[in-house]
C-alpha beads as a LAMMPS data file, in Angstrom:
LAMMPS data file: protein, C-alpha beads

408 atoms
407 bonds

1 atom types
1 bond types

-500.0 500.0 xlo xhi
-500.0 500.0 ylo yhi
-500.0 500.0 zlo zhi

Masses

1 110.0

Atoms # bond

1 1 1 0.000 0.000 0.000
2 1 1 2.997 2.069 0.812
3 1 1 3.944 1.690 -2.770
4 1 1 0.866 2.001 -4.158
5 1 1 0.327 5.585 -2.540
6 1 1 3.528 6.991 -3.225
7 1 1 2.584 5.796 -7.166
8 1 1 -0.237 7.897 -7.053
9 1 1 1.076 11.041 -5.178
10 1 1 4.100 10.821 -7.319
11 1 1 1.588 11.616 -10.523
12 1 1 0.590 15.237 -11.625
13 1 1 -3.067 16.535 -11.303
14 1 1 -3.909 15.772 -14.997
15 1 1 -1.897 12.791 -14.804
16 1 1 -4.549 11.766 -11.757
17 1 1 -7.439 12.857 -13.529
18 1 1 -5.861 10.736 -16.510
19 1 1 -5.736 7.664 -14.310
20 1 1 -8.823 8.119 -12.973
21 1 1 -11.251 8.274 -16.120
22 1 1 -8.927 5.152 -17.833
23 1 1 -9.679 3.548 -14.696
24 1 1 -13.428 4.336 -14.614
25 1 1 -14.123 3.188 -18.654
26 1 1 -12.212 -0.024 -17.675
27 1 1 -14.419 -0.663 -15.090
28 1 1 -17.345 -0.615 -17.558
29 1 1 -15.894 -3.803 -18.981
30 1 1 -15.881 -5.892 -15.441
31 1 1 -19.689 -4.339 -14.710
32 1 1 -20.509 -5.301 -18.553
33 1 1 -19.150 -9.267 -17.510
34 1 1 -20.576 -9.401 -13.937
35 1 1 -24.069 -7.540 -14.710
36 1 1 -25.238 -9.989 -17.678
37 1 1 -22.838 -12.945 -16.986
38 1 1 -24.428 -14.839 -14.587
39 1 1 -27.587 -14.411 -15.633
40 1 1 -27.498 -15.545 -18.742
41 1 1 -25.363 -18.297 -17.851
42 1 1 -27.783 -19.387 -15.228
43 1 1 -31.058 -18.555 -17.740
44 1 1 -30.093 -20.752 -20.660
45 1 1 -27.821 -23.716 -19.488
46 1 1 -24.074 -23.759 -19.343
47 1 1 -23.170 -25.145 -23.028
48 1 1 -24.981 -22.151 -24.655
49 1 1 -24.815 -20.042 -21.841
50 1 1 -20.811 -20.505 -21.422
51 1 1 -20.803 -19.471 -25.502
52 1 1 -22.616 -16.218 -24.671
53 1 1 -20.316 -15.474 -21.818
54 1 1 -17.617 -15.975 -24.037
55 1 1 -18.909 -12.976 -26.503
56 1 1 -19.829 -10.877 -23.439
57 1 1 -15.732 -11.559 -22.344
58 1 1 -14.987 -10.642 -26.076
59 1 1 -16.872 -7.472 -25.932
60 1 1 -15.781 -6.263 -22.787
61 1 1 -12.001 -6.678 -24.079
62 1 1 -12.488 -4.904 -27.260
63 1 1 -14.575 -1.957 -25.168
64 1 1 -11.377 -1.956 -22.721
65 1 1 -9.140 -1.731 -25.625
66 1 1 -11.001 0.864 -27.488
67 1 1 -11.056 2.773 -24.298
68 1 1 -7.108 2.668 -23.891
69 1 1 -6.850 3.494 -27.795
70 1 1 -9.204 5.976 -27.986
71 1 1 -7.613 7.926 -24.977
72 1 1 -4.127 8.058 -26.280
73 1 1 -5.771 9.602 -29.557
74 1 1 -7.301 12.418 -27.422
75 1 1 -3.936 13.257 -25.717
76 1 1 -2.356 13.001 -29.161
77 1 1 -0.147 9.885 -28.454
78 1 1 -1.374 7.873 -31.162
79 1 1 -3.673 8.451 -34.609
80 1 1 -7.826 7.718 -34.108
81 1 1 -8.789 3.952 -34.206
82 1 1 -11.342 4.546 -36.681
83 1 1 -10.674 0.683 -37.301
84 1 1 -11.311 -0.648 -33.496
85 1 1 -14.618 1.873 -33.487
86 1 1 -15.777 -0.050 -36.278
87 1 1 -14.742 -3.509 -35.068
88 1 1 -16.383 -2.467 -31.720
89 1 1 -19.572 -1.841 -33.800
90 1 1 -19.742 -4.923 -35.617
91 1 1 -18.936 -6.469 -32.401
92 1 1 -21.456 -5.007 -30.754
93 1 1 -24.684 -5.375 -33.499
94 1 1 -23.521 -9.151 -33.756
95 1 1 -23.774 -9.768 -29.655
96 1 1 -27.472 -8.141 -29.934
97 1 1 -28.382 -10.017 -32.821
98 1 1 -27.346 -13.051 -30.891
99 1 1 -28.914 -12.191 -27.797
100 1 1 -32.794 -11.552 -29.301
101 1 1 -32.292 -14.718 -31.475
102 1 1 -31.923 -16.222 -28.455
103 1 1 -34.848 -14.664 -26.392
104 1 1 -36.985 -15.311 -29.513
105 1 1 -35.626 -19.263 -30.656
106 1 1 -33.979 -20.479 -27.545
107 1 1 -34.807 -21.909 -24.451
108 1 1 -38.130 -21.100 -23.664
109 1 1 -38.948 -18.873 -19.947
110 1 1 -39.399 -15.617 -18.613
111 1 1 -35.667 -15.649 -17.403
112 1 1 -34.452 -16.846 -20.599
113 1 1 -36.100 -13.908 -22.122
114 1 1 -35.395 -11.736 -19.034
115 1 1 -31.619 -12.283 -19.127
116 1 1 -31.533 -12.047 -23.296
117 1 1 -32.987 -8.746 -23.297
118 1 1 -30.586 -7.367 -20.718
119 1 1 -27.438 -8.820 -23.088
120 1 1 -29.219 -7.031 -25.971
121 1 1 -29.656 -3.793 -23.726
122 1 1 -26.418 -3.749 -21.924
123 1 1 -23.968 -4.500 -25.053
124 1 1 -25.947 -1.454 -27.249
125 1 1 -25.223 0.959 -24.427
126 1 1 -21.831 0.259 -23.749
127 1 1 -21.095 0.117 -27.441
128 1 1 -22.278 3.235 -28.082
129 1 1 -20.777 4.783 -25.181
130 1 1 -17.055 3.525 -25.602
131 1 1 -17.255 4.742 -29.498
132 1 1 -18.032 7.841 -28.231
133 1 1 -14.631 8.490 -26.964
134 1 1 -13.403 7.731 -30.256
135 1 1 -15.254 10.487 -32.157
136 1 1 -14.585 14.548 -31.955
137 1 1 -17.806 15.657 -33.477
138 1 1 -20.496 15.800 -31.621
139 1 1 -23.205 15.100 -34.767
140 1 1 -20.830 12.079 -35.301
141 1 1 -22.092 11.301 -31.083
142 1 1 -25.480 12.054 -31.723
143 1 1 -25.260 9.996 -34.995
144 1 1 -24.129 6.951 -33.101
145 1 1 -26.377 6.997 -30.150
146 1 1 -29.466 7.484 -32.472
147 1 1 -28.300 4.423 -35.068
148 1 1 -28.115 1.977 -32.198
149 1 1 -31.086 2.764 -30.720
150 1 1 -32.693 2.758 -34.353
151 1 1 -31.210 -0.402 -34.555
152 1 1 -32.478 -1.756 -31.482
153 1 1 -35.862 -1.446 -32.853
154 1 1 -35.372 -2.370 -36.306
155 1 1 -33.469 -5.916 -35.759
156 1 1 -36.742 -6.765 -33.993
157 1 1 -39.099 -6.660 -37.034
158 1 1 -37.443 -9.440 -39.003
159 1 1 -37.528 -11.684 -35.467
160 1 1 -41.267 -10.834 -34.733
161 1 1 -40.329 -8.787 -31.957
162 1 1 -44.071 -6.991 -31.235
163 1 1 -43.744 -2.998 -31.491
164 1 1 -44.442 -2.095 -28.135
165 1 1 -41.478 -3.824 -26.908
166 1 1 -39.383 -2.633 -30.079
167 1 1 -40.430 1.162 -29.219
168 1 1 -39.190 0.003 -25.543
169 1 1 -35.934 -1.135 -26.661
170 1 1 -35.558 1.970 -28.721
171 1 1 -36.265 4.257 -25.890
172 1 1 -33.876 2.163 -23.399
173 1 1 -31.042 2.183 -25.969
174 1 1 -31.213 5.917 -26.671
175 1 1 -31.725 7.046 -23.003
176 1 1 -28.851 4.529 -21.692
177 1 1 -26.476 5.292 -24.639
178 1 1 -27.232 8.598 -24.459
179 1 1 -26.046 8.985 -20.870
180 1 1 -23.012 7.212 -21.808
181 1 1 -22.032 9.008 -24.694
182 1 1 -22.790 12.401 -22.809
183 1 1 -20.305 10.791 -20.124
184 1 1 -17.420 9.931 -22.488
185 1 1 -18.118 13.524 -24.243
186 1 1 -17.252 15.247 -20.318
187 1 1 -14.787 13.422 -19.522
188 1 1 -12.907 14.087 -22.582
189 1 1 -14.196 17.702 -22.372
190 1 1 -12.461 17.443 -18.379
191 1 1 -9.369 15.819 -19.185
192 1 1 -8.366 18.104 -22.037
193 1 1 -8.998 21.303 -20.036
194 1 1 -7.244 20.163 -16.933
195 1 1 -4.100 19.428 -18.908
196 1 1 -4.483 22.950 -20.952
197 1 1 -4.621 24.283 -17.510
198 1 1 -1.159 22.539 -16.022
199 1 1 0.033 23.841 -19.421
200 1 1 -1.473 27.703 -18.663
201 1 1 0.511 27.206 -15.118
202 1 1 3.707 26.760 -16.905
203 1 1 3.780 29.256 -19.200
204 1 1 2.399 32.201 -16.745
205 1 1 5.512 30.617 -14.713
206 1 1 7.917 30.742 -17.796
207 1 1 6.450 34.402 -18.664
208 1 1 6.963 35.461 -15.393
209 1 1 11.042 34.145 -15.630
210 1 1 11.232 36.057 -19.222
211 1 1 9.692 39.452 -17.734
212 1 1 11.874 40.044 -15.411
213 1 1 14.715 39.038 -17.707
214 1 1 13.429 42.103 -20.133
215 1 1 13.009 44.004 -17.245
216 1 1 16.938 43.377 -15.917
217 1 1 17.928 43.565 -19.842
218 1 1 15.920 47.121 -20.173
219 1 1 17.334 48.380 -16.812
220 1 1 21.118 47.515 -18.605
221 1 1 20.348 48.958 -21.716
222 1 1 19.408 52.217 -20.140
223 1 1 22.186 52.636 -18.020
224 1 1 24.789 51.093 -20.505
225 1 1 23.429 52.710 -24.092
226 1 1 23.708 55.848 -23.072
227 1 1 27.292 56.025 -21.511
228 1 1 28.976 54.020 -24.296
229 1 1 27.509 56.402 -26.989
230 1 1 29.526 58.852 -25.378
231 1 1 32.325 57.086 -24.749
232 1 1 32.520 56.282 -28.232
233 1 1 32.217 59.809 -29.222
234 1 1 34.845 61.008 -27.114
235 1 1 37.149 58.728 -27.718
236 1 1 36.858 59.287 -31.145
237 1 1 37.407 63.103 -30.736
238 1 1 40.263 62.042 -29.084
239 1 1 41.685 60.906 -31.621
240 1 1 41.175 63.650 -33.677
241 1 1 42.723 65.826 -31.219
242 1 1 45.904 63.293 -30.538
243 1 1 46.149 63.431 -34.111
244 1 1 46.727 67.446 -34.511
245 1 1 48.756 67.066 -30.956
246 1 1 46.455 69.035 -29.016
247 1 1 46.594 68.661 -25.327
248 1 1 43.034 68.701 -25.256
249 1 1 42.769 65.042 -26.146
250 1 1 44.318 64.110 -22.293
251 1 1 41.292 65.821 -20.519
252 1 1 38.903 64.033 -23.480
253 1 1 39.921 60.597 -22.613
254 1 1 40.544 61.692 -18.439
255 1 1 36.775 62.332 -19.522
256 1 1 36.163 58.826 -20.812
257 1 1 38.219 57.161 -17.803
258 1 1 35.408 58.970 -15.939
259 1 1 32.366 58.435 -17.949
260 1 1 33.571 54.423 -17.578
261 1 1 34.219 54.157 -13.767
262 1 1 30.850 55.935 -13.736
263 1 1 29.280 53.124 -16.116
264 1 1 30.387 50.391 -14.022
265 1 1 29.535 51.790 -10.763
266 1 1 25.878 52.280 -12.231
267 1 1 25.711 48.400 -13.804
268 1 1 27.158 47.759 -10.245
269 1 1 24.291 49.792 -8.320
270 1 1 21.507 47.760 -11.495
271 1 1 23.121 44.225 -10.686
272 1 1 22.948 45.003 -6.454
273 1 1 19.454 45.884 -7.581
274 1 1 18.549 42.859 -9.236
275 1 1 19.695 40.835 -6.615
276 1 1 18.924 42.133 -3.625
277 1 1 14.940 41.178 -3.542
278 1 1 12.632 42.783 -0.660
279 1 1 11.567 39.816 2.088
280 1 1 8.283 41.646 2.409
281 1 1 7.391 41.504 -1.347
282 1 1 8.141 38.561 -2.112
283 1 1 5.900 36.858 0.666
284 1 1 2.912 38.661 -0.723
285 1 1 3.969 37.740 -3.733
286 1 1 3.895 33.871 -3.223
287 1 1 1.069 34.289 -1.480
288 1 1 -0.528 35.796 -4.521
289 1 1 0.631 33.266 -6.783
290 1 1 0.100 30.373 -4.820
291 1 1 -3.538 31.308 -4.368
292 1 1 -4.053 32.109 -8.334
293 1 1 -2.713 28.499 -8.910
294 1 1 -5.406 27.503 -6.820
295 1 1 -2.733 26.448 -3.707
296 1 1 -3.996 27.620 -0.176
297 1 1 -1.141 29.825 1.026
298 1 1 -0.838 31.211 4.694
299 1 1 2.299 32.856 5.720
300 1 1 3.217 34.152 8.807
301 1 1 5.743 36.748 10.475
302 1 1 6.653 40.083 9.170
303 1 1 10.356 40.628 7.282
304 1 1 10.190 44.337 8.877
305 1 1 13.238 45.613 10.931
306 1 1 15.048 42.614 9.062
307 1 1 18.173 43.588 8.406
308 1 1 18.814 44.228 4.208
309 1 1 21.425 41.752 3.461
310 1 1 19.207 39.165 5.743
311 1 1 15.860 40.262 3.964
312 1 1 17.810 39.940 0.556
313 1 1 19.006 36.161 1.609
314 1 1 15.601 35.232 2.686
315 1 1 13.662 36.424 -0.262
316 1 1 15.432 34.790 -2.440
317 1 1 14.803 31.567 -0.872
318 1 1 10.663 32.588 -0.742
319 1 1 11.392 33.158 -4.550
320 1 1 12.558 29.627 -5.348
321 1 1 10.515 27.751 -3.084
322 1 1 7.680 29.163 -4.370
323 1 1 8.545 28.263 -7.947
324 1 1 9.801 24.660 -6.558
325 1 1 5.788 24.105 -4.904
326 1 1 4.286 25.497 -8.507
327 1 1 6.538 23.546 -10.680
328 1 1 6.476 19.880 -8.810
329 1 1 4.245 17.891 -6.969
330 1 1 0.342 18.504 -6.696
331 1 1 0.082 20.554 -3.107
332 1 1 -2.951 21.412 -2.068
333 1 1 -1.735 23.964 1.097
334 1 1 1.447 25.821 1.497
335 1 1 2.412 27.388 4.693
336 1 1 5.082 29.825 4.729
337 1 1 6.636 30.955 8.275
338 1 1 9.505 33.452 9.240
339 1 1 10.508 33.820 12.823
340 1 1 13.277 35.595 15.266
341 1 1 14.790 32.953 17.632
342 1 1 18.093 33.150 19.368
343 1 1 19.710 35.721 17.375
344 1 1 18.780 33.497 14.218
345 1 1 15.974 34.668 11.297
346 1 1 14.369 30.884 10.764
347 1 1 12.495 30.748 7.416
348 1 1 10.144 27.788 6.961
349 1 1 8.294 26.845 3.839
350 1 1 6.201 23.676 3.891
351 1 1 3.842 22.190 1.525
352 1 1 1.551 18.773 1.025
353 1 1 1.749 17.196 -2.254
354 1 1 5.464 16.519 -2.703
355 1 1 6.271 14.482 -5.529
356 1 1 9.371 12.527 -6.181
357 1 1 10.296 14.570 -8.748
358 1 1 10.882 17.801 -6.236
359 1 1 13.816 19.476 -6.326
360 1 1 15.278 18.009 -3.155
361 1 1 18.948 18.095 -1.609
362 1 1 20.798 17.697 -4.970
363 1 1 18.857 20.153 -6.854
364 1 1 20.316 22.915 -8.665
365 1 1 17.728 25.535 -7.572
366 1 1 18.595 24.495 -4.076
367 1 1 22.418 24.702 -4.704
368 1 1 22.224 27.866 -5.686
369 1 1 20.584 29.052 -2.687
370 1 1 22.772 27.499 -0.324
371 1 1 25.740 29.761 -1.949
372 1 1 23.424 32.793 -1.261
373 1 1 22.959 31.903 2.072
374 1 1 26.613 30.954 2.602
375 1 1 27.781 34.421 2.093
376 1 1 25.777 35.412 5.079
377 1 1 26.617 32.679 6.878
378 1 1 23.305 31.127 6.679
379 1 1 21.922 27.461 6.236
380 1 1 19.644 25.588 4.111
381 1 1 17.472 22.364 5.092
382 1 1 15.112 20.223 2.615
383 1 1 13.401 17.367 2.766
384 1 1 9.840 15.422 3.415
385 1 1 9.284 15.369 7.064
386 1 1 6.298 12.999 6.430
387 1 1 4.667 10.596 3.721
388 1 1 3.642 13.866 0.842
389 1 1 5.187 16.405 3.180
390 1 1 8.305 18.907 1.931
391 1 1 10.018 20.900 4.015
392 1 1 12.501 23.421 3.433
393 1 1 13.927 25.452 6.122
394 1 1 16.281 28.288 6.093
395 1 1 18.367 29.788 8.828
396 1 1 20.451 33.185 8.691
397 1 1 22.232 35.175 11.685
398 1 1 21.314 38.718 12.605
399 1 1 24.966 39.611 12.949
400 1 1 24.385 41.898 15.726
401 1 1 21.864 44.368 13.917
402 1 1 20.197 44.596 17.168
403 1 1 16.918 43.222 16.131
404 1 1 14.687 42.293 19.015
405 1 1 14.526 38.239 19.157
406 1 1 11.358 37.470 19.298
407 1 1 8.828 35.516 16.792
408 1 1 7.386 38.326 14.632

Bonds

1 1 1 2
2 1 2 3
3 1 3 4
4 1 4 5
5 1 5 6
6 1 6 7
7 1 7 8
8 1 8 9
9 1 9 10
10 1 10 11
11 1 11 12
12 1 12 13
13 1 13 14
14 1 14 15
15 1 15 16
16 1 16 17
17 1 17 18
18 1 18 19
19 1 19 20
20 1 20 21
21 1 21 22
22 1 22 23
23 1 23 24
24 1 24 25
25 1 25 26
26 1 26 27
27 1 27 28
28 1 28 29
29 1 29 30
30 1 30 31
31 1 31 32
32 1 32 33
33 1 33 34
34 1 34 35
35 1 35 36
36 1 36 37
37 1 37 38
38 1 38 39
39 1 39 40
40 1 40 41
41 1 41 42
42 1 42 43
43 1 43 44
44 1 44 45
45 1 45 46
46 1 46 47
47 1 47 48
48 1 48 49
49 1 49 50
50 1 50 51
51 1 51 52
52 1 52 53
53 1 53 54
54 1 54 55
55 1 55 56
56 1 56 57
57 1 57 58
58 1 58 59
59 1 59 60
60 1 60 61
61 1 61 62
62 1 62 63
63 1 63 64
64 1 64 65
65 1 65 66
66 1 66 67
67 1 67 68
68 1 68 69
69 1 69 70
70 1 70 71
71 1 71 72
72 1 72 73
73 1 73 74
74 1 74 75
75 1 75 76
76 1 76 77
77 1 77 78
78 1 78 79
79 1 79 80
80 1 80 81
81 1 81 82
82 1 82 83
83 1 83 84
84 1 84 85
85 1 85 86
86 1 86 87
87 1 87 88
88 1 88 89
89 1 89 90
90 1 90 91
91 1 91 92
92 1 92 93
93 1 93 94
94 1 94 95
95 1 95 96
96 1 96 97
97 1 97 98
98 1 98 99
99 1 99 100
100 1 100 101
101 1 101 102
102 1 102 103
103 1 103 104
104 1 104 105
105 1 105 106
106 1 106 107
107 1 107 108
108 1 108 109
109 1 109 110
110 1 110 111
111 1 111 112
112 1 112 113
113 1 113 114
114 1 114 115
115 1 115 116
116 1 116 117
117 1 117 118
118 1 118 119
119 1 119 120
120 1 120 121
121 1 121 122
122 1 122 123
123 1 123 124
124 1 124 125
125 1 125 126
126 1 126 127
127 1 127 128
128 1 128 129
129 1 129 130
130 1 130 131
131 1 131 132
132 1 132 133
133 1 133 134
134 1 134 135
135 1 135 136
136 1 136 137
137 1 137 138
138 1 138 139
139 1 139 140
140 1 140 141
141 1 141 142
142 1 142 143
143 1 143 144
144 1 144 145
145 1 145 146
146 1 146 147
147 1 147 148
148 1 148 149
149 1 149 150
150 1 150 151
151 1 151 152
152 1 152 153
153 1 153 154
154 1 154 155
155 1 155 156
156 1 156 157
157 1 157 158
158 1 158 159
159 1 159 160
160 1 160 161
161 1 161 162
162 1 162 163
163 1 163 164
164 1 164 165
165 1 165 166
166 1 166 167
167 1 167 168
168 1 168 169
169 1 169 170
170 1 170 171
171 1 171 172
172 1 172 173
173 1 173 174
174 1 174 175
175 1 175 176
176 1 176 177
177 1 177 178
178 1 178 179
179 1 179 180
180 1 180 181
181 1 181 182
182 1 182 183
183 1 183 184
184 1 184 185
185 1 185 186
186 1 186 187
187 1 187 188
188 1 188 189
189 1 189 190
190 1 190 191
191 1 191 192
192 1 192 193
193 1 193 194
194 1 194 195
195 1 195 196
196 1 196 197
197 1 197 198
198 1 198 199
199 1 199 200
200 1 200 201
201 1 201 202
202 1 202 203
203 1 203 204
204 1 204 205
205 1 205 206
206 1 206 207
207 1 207 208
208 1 208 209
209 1 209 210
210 1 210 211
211 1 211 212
212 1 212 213
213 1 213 214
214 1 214 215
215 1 215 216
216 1 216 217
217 1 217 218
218 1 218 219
219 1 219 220
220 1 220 221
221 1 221 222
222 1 222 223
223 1 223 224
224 1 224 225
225 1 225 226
226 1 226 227
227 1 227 228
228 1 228 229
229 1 229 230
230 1 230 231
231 1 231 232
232 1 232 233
233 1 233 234
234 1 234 235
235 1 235 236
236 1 236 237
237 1 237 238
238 1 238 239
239 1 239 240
240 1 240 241
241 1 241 242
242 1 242 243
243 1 243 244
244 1 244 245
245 1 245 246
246 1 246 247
247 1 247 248
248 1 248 249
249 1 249 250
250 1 250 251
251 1 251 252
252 1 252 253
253 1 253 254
254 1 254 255
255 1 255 256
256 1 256 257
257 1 257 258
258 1 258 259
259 1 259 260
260 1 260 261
261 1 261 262
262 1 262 263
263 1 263 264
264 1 264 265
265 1 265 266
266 1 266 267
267 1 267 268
268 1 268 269
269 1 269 270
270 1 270 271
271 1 271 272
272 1 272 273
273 1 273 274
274 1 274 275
275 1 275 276
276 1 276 277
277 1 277 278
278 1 278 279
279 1 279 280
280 1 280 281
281 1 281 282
282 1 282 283
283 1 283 284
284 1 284 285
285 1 285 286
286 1 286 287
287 1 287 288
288 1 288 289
289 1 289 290
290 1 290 291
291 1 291 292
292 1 292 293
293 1 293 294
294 1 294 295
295 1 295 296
296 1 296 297
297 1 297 298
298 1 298 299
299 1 299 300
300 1 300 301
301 1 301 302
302 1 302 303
303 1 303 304
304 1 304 305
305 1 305 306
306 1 306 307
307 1 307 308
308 1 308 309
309 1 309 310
310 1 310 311
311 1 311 312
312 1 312 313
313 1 313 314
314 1 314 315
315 1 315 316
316 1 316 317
317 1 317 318
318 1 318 319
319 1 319 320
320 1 320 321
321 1 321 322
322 1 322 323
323 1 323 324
324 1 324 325
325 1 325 326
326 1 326 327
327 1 327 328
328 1 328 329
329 1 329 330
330 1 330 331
331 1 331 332
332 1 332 333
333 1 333 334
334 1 334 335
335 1 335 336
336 1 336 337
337 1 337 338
338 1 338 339
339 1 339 340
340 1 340 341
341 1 341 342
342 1 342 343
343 1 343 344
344 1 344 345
345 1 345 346
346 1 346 347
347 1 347 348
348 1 348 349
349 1 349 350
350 1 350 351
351 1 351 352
352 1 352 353
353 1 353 354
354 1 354 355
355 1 355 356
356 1 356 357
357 1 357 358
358 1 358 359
359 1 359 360
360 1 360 361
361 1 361 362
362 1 362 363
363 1 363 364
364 1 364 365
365 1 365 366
366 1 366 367
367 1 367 368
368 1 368 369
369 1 369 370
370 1 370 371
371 1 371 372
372 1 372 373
373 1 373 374
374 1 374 375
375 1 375 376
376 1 376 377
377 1 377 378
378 1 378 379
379 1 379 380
380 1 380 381
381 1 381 382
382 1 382 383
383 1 383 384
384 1 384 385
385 1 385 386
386 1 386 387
387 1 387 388
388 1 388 389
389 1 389 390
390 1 390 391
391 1 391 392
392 1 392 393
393 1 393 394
394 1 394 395
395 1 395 396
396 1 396 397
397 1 397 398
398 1 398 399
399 1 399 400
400 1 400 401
401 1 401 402
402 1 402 403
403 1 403 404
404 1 404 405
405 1 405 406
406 1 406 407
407 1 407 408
């Protein structure tokens, strides 16, 4: 059971949903066997009844199969089994066929006839449900549930099946295939949008990288464009000058010397800028985002009266955990803590959901911010604590900035 769990918490959200309605249109196949089985086996005697299980077996493996198909050809894993529709069909029209010829030619009872007519019902319903995941169009749906129920009341007339019991067929077929169909029809309609929305999550998380590379690029453009136009200009006056042997050309390229020292101190000052995030922001910000992405998010504490370099550290680490709980596993709650205790700012981040594939000890994100935290003598701790819990906690001194040591 261990196993099995961490096999299912290990999976994505539309990997679950996935599993889920592949495991539900499988079970169709067992209900198909179990539901008309027995009775029919019981009704009409085991030679011919053991023959009629048989084709119920047979149909409920081709519906299983078509199921499996027809689902990889909605993801786009594999081209549309027009063929196995089809076979599934033929399948199905010559299990009916079989199952009024016997309720009209075999064995003679009410629970012969009884257990015939539920094999005739069971197989058009299921048929017509398990093409419908096959087919986009919903005419090509309607089309399918209304030619097996007309069916169901034409094969009838060439058997002497009376009317009123043809019309009943009819309405049973279309009102039972119907719900079916309109079942396969959602839970394509489901499973398509939940993956388009994991897909949504990504990109608004891969926009939100590139914008704030634009944003660092447009902050170095500024500051760098207009400097080394005039650095070029200069210098090139200065050459002009050199050239004639005017003295001037010394003060024009003391003049560059200082229009460069000034350049690098400003990409210094746009860098520091870059890096140095605000605690305070940043936990509203994952806060935000975690609740957008449909994540419960508390956090606790306040980052003010934190020292800069601390508040830099510490956001930093709110930054990438946050991305870490978006990117990988499927949590459900996110709590996000920061504390004073014994001269020590203690940042805890902890979330449900985590999936094997979570950037744990090794990862690079992870890495990274236990260099940050290094140069400020600070420490980095991740892990699950418990079966689908990750925790990462992060630990920096206050240096003696004189902050009050208590839990904010």
């Amino acid at each position: 059971m261990p196993k099995a769990g961490g096999w299912w918490r290990r999976k994505s959200t539309p990997e679950k949903v996935e599993t889920y309605t592949r495991g539900s249109f499988h079970s169709f196949a067992v209900i198909e066997v179990l539901a008309v089985g027995p009775a029919i086996t019981g009704a009409v005697g085991s030679t011919l009844g053991g023959w009629l299980l048989l084709m119920v077996c047979a149909h409920a493996a081709l519906c299983a199969l078509t199921v499996s198909r027809a689902l990889d050809w909605v993801r786009g894993r594999r081209e549309q089994p027009l063929r196995l529709l089809w076979t599934l069909g033929a399948v199905t029209a010559a299990v009916a066929v079989t199952a009024l010829v016997v309720s009209e030619y075999g064995p003679r009872g009410d629970d012969v006839d009884s257990a015939a007519g539920g094999l005739f019902g069971v197989v058009l319903v299921y048929g017509a449900g398990i093409i419908a995941l096959g087919i986009r169009s919903r005419r090509r749906v309607y089309a399918t549930v209304g030619g097996f129920a007309a069916g169901a009341g034409l094969v009838g007339f060439p058997l002497g099946v009376p009317a009123p019991a043809a019309l009943l067929s009819v309405l049973a077929v279309l009102a039972g295939g119907g719900f079916m169909a309109f079942s396969a029809v959602f839970s394509v309609w489901l499973l398509n949008a939940v993956y388009e929305l994991d897909e949504a999550r990504e990109t608004r998380t891969r926009l939100a990288v590139a914008e704030e590379r634009l944003r660092f690029g447009r902050d170095l453009h500024d500051v760098m464009g207009r400097n080394l136009a005039v650095i070029a200009l200069k210098s090139e006056l200065a050459v002009q000058l050199a050239r004639r042997g005017r003295p001037e050309a010394v003060e024009q390229m003391i003049e560059v010397q200082r229009i460069a020292q000034e350049s690098q101190r400003e990409v210094r000052e746009v860098v520091r800028g870059y890096r140095e995030a605000d605690l305070g922001v940043e936990l509203a910000g994952a806060q935000g985002v975690l609740t957008a992405a449909g994540i419960e998010c508390e956090v606790t504490g306040e980052a003010a009266g934190l020292p800069a370099e601390v508040q830099s550290a510490l956001a930093w680490v709110v930054r990438e955990a946050t991305t870490n709980v978006l990117r990988h596993g499927d949590a459900g709650r996110c709590a996000v803590g920061v504390r004073v205790s014994e001269g020590r700012v203690v940042l805890t981040v902890q979330n449900d959901g985590a999936a094997e594939a979570a950037d744990g000890g090794g990862g690079s994100g992870l890495a990274g911010l236990r260099e940050r935290l290094a140069a400020v003598d600070g420490t980095l701790a991740a892990g699950r604590v418990e079966e689908g819990m990750f925790r990462l906690v992060a630990e920096v001194p206050l240096a003696g900035a004189g902050v009050r040591e208590a839990a904010v």
